[in-house]
Structure formats: structure tokens, C-alpha cells
C-alpha positions in Angstrom: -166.3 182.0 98.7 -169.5 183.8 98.2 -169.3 186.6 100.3 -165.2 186.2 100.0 -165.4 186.7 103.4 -165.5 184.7 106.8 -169.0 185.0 109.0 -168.8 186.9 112.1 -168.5 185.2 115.2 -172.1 185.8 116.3 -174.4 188.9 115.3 -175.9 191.0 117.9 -179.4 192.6 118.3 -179.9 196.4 118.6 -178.9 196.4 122.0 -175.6 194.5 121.3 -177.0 191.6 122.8 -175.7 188.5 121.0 -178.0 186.5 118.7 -176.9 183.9 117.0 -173.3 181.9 116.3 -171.1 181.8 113.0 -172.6 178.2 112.7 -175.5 179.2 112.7 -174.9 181.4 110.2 -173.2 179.1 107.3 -175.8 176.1 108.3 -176.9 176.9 104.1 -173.6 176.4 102.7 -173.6 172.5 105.0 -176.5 171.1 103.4 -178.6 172.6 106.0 -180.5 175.1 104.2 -184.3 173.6 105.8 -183.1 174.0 109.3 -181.5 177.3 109.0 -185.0 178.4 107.0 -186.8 177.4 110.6 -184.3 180.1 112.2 -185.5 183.3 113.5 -182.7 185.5 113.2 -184.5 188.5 114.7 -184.8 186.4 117.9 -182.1 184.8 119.9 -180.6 181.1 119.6 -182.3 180.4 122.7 -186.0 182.6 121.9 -189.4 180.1 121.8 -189.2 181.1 118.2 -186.1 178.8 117.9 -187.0 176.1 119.9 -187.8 173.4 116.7 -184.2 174.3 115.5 -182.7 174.4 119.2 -183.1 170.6 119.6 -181.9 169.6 116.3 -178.8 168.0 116.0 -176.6 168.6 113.3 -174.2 166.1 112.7 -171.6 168.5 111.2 -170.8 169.9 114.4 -170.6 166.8 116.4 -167.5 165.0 116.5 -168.2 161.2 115.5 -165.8 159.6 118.1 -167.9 161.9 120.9 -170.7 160.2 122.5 -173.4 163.2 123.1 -175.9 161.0 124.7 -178.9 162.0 125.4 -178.3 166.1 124.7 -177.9 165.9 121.2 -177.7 169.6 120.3 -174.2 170.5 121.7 -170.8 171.2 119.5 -167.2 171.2 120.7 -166.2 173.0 117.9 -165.3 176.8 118.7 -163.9 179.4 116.7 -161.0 181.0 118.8 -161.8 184.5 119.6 -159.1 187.5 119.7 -158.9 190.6 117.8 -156.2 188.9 115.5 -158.1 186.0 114.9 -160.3 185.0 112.1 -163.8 185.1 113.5 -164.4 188.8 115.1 -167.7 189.5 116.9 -170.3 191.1 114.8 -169.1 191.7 111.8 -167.4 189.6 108.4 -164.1 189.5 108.0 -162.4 189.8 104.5 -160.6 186.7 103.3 -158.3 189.6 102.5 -157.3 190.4 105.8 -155.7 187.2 106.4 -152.4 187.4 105.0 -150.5 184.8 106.9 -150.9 180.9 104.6 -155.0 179.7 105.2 -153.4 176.1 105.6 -151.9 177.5 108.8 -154.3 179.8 110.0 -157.0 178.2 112.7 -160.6 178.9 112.5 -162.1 176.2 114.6 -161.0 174.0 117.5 -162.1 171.0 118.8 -162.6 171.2 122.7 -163.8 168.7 125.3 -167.0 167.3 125.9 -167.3 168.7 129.1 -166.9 172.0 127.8 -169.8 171.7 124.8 -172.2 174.1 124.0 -175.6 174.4 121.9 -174.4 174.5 118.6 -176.5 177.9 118.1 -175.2 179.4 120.9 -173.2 182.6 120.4 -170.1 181.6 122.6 -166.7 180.5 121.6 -163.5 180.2 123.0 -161.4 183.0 124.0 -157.1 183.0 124.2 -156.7 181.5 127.3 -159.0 179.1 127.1 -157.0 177.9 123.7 -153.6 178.1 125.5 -154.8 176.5 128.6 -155.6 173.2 126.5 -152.4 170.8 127.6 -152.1 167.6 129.1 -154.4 168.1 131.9 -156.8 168.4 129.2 -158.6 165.1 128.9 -159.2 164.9 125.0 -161.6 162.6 123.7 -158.7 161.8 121.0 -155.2 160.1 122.8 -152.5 163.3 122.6 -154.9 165.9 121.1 -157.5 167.5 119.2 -158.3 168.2 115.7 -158.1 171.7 114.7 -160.0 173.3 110.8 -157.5 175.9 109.1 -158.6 178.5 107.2 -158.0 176.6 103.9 -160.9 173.9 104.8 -158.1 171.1 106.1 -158.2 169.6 109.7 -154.9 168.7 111.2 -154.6 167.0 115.1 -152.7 169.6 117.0 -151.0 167.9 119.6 -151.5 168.7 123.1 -148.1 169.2 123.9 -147.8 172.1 121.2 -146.5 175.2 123.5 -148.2 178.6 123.5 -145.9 180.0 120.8 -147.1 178.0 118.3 -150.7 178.3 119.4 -150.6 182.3 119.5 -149.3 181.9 116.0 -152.0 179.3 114.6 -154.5 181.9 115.7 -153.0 185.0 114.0 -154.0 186.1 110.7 -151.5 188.6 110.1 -148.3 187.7 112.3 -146.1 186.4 109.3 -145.4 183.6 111.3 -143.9 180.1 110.7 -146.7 177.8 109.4 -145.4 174.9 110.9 -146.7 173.3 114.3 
């Protein structure tokens, strides 16, 4: 709502080397505001300079039926990344562009445990990676896995839901069907 638009994926050094991850970036705006104040945003997630805020975990991006264990820092939640989704490396992208309904619009998916990542990291999930999730998927939720929309909701997407419905969940623009 401030910017009225969505953070980029991850931002990038000079080089075009990745940096830091959109949750990174809206850690302020989740009650977060002293860890993200610890980040060096010149640096990478995964600099020294970032080690305090490395090992934190924040709660937010940790599902509460997941057992983390011992590594505390990891998310599965991903933003899906294609060039008509809603996250786009290195740069915002206008709430404007999405034209398809925000309630059926994806912007973050819940993956499995055994695919988690530091929740700074700058890596999310690509296409195939979405449409590959199925039955042989083992969710940590019976049937599925909870998916954010654009409009702030969370829905379970079952894992039966076929690849049409899935390329059309991550499409801002397609004038698809909203319903899944």
C-alpha cells in the first residue's frame, strides 16, 4: 500500500549478483522493523555483516504445523517466479499491472520442508517447480498446501489442482477464471 507496488523478488548488486529476498525486504511492514534495521543491504543475505540477522528466526515465515528443528532460519514460503508473475527479479512491480482479481492472483506458495530455504535467501520457486507439486509431493498438510493471493487471503490449493489452473493462479494479466 505504500509504495502501491509489490517488492521485487530479490535486488541485485552492481554486478547483478543477487542480494537479498522480497522478505527480506517487507520484514518493516511485519513487525520486524529491529531485525531488518540489523540488515546490511549493501552486502549479501549470506555476508558476515548479516550473520546476527541470518540466524534469526522469524516466525512469519515459518509455517506453525512445520517442525524446523534445530535450523530455525528456513521458510517454505516462495514467491513463484515467471515473467507473468507478481514478483519479477530486481525491480517493483505496480499493483497496476495486475489486472486479473488479487483474490485470485498467487504471490506466495507454501512448499515442502525438504525443499526450505534461509528465509533471506534470494531464491524462489520457478514454473516447473510450481507445476511439478502433485501427489508425489509429500505436503506437510493432508491433500495440499496453503497458497497467499495477492489480496492478503490464504486458500489450501489442493494437490490435485492440474496445471491449467496453476498457470492461471500465477498470471497477473491472463483474464483468466478465478476459480480453482
Amino acid at each position: 500500500d505504500v509504495y502501491h507496488a509489490l517488492p521485487p523478488a530479490y535486488t541485485v548488486d552492481a554486478d547483478g549478483k543477487p542480494l537479498h529476498s522480497w522478505r527480506t525486504l517487507i520484514l518493516p511492514y511485519l513487525e520486524q522493523k529491529a531485525l531488518y534495521d540489523k540488515i546490511d543491504l549493501t552486502k549479501s543475505w549470506d555476508d558476515p555483516a548479516n550473520a546476527e540477522a541470518f540466524k534469526s528466526r522469524v516466525e512469519v515465515y515459518t509455517c506453525p504445523s512445520e517442525s524446523l528443528g534445530e535450523t530455525k532460519n528456513l521458510t517454505t514460503y516462495m514467491a513463484v517466479l515467471t515473467p507473468t508473475s507478481c514478483l519479477r527479479p530486481m525491480e517493483a512491480r505496480p499493483l497496476s499491472d495486475i489486472t486479473d482479481p488479487l483474490g485470485s492472483t498467487l504471490l506466495v506458495v507454501e512448499i515442502r520442508l525438504e525443499q526450505a530455504i534461509p528465509w533471506m535467501a534470494p531464491h524462489d520457486a520457478d514454473e516447473a517447480q510450481f507445476l511439478s507439486v502433485g501427489s508425489d509431493r509429500r505436503f506437510v498438510h493432508v491433500g495440499g498446501g496453503h497458497v497467499a493471493f495477492v489480496d492478503g487471503s490464504v486458500r489450501f490449493l489442493n494437490e490435485t489442482a492440474n496445471a491449467d489452473i496453476k498457470r492461471a493462479l500465477i498470471s497477473i494479466a491472463g483474464g483468466e477464471p478465478g476459480d480453482f
